[in-house]
C-alpha positions as CSV (number, residue, x, y, z in Angstrom):
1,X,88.6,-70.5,-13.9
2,X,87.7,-72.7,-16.7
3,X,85.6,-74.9,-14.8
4,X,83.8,-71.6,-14.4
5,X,83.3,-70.4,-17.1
6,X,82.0,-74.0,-18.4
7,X,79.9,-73.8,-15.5
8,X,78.0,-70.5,-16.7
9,X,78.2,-71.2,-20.0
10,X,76.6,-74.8,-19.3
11,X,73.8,-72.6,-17.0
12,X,73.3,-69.1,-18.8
13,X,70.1,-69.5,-19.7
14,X,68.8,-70.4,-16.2
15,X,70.9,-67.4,-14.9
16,X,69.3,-65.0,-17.1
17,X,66.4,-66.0,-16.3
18,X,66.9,-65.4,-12.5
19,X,68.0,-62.5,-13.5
20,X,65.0,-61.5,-15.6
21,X,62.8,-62.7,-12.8
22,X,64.8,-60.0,-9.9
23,X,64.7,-57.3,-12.2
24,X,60.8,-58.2,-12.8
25,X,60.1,-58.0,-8.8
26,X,62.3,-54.6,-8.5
27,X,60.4,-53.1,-11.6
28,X,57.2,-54.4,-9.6
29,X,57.8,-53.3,-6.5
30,X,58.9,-49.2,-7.0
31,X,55.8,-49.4,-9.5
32,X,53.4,-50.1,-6.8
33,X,55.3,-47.6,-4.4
34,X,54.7,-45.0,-7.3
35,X,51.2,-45.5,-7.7
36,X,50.4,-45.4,-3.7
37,X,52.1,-42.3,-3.4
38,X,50.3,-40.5,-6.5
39,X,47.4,-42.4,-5.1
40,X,47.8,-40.8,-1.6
41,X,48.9,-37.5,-3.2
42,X,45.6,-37.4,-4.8
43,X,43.6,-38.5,-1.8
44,X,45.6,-35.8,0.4
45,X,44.9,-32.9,-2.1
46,X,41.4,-33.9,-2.7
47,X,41.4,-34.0,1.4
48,X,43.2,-30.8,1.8
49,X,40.3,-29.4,-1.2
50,X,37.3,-30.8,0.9
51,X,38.9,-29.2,4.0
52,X,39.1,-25.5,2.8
53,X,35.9,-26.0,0.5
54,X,34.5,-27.1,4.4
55,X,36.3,-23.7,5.5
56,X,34.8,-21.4,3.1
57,X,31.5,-22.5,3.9
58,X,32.1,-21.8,7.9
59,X,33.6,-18.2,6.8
60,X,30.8,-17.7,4.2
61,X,27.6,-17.3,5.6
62,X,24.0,-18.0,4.0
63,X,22.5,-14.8,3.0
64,X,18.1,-15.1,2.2
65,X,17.9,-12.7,-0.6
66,X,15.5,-9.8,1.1
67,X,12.2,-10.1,-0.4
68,X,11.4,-6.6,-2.3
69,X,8.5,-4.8,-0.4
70,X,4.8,-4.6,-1.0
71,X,3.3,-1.9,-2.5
72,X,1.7,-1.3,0.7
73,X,-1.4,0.7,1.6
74,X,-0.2,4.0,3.3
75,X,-2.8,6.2,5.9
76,X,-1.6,10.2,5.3
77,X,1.8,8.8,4.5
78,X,2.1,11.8,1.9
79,X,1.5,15.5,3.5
80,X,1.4,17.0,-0.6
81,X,-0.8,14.5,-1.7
82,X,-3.2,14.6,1.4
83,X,-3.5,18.5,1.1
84,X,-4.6,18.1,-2.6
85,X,-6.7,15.8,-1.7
86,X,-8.6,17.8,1.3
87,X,-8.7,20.8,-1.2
88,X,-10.3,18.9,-4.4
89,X,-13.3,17.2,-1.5
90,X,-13.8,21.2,0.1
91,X,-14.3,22.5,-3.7
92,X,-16.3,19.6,-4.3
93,X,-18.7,20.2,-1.8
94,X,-18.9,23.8,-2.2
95,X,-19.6,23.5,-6.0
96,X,-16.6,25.9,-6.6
97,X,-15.7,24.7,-10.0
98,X,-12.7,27.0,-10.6
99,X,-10.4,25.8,-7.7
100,X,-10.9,22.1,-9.2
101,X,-10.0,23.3,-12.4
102,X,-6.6,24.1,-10.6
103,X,-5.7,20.5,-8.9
104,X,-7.0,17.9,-12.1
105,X,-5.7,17.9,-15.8
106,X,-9.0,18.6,-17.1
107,X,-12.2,19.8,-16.4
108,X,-15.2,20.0,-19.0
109,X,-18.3,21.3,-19.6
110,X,-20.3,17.7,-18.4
111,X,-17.7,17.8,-15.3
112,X,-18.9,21.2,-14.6
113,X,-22.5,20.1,-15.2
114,X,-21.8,16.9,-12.3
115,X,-20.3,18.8,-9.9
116,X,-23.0,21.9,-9.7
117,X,-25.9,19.8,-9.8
118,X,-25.4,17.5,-7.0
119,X,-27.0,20.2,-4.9
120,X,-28.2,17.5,-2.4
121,X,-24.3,16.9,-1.1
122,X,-23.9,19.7,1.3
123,X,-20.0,19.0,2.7
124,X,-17.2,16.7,2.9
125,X,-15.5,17.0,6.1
126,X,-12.5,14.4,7.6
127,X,-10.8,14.1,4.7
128,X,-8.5,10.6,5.2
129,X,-6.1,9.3,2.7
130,X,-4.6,5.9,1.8
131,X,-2.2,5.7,-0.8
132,X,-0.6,3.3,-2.9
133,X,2.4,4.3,-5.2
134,X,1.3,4.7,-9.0
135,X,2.7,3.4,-11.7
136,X,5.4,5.6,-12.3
137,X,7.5,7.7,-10.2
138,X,5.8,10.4,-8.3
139,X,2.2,8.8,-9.0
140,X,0.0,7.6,-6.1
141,X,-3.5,5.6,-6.5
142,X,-5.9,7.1,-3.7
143,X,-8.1,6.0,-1.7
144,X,-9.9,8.9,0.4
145,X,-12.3,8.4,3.0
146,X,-14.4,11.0,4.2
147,X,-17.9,12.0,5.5
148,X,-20.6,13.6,3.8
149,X,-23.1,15.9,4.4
150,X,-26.9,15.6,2.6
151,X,-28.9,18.3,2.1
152,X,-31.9,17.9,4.9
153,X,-30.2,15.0,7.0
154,X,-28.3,15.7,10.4
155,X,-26.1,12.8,10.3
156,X,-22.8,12.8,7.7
157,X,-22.9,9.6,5.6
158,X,-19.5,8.1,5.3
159,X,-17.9,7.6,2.4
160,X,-14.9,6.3,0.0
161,X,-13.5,7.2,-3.3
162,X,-10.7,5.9,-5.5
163,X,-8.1,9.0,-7.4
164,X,-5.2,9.1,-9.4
165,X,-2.6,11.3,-8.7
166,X,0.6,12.0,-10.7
167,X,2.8,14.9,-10.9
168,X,3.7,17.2,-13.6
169,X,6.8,18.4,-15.0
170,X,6.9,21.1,-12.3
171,X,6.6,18.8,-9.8
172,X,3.2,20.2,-9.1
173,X,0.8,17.0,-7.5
174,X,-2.7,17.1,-9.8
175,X,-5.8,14.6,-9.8
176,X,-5.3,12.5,-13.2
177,X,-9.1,11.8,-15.0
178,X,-8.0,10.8,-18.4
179,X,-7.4,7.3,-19.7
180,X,-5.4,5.3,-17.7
181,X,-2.9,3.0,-19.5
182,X,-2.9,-0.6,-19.1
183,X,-0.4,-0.2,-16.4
184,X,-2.2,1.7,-14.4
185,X,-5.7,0.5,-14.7
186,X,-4.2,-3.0,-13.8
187,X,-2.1,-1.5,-10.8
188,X,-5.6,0.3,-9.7
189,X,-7.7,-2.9,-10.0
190,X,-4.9,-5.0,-7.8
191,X,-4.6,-2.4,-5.4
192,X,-8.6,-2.4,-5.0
193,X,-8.2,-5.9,-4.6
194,X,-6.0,-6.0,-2.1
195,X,-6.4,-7.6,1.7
196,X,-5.8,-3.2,2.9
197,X,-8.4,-2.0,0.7
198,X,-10.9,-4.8,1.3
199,X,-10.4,-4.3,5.1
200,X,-10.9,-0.6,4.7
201,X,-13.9,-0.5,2.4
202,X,-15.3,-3.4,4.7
203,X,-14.6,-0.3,7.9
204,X,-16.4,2.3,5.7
205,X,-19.7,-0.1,4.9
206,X,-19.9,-1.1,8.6
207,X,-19.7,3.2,9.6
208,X,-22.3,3.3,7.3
209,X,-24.7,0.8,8.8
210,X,-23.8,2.3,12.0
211,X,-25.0,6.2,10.8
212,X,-28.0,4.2,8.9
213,X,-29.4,3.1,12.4
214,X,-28.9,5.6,13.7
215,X,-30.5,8.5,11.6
216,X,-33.6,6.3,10.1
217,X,-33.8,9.7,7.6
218,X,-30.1,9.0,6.2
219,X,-31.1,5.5,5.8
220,X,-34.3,6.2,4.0
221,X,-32.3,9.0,1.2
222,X,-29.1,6.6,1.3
223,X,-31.5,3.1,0.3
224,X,-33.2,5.6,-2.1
225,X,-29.9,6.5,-3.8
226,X,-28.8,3.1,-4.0
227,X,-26.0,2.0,-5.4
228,X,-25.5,4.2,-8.4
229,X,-27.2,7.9,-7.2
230,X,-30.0,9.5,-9.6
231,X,-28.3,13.1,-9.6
232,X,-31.3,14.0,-11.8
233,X,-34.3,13.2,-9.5
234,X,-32.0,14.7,-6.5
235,X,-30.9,18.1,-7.9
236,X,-32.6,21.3,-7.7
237,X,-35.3,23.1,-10.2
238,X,-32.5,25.2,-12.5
239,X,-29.7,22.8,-12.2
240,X,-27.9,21.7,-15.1
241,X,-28.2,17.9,-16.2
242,X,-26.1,15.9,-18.4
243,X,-27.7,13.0,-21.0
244,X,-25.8,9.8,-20.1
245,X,-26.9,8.6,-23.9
246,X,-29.0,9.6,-27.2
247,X,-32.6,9.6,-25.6
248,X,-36.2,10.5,-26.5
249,X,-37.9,14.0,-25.6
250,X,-41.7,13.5,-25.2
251,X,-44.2,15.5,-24.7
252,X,-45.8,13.7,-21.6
253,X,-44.4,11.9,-19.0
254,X,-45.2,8.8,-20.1
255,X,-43.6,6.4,-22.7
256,X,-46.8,6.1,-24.8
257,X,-46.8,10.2,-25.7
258,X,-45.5,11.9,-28.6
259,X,-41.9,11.5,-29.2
260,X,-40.8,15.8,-29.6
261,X,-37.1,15.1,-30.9
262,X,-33.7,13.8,-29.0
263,X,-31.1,14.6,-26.9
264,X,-27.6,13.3,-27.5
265,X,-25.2,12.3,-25.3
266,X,-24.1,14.8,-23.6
267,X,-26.1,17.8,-24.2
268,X,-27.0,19.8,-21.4
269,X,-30.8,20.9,-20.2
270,X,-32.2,22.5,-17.7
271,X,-34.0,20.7,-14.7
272,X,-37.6,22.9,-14.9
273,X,-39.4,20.5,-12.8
274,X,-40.1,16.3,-11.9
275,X,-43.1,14.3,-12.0
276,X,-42.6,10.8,-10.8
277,X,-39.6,9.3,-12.8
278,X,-39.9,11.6,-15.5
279,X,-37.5,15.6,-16.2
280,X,-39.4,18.3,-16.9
281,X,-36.8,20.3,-19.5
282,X,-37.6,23.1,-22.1
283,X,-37.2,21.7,-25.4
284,X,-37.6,24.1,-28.4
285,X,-39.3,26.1,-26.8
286,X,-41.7,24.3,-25.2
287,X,-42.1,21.9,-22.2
288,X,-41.2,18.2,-22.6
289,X,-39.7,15.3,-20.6
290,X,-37.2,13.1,-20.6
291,X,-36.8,9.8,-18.6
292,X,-34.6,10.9,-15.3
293,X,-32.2,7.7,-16.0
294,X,-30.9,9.0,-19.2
295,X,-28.8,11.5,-17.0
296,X,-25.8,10.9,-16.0
């Protein structure tokens, strides 16, 4: 025993140290086994997480948000709308002022004065409306397409007119001819603008050509007219005309004549006869003229 113990005394050190070195190599060894499991554990979750985020997407399916709708254009899409349409172009053409002052907001004396003097529109007959919706609820931009009649020629001319329509408090539809607000007038000038209302402008031109060749007499008033119609030099001894602008009353037809006084814009005279481009009108009591472009 004492041999021993001289023995382990004599080699302590190098007996600690062996011991230093296995307890080293344990320490070493369940470390490593720690970190591969909590390494693997971390794989396998982040596996298990890819797998159900991989199952979500095979339950969830892609939706394409729905684009919204175009404000499309609409052919007698509207049965209230295309009524007061019909009944405005009949009272039109039959001068009867007093049913148009019942379907638009306002109607004054130089409308009046417009729609009895255009004595050389007889009719409008196949009334067709296009819509677009307004700009606010129960509002509709119009596009009606008719034919019209001209005093003296067989064949209807064809036609196309832009309207405004809104609705009032009483839910009553009426033709809107104030100012338009910002909204609107934009929402009117895309709308004109648009590949529909191109495409059925373009339809009404080409039914114009087609009547113009065939009725050489509607081509002749229509080329007259122009563009912009001359209501003076077309209405009828007694109608009532409109000045467009302030404007010079002379006493001959002619531009180098005595200047008798003006007319402002919008006073209303009398059509008492025409020689060439010039209005004969009463003016204080005596004849004058006034240049048939300052009409409206």
């Amino acid at each position: 025993m004492d041999n021993f113990r001289e023995w382990v005394s004599d080699n302590l050190r190098y007996i600690l140290l062996g011991l230093a070195v296995i307890v080293l190599a344990v320490a070493l060894f369940f470390g490593i086994r720690f970190l591969t499991s909590a390494v693997g554990d971390k794989d396998a979750d982040a596996g298990k997480n890819t797998e159900q985020n991989s199952d979500a997407g095979e339950d969830t399916e892609t939706t394409t948000p729905t684009p919204e709708p175009e404000n499309t254009l609409e052919e007698n899409a509207h049965q209230d709308v295309n009524e007061l349409v019909t009944q405005y172009y009949t009272a039109l053409g039959n001068k009867d002022v007093e049913t148009i002052r019942t379907l638009v907001d306002a109607l004054d004396e130089t409308d009046e004065a417009q729609i009895t003097r255009a004595q050389f529109i007889e009719s409008y007959t196949d009334v067709n409306v296009y819509t677009v919706s307004g700009a606010e609820k129960g509002s509709y931009i119009v596009f009606a397409e008719y034919n019209y009649k001209l005093k003296n020629i067989d064949t209807p001319a064809p036609g196309l007119s832009q309207l405004y329509v809104k609705t009032n408090a009483d839910g009553k539809l009426y033709i809107y001819t104030q100012d338009l607000t910002a909204e609107e007038q934009t929402m009117i000038d895309e709308a004109i603008q648009s590949e529909s209302v191109q495409n059925l402008k373009n339809e009404v031109n080409q039914r114009v050509e087609e009547a113009k060749t065939a009725d050489p007499m509607l081509a002749q008033v229509l080329d007259q007219l122009g563009d912009e119609t001359n209501y003076a030099q077309q209405a009828e001894v007694g109608a009532t005309l409109v000045a467009r602008q302030e404007c010079n009353v002379r006493v001959e037809p002619n531009t180098d004549c005595e200047i008798l006084g003006q007319l402002q814009q919008g006073d209303q005279v009398e059509k008492k006869g025409m020689t060439d481009d010039w209005i004969q009108i009463e003016y204080n009591g005596q004849t004058a003229y006034v240049r048939s472009d300052m009409f409206q």
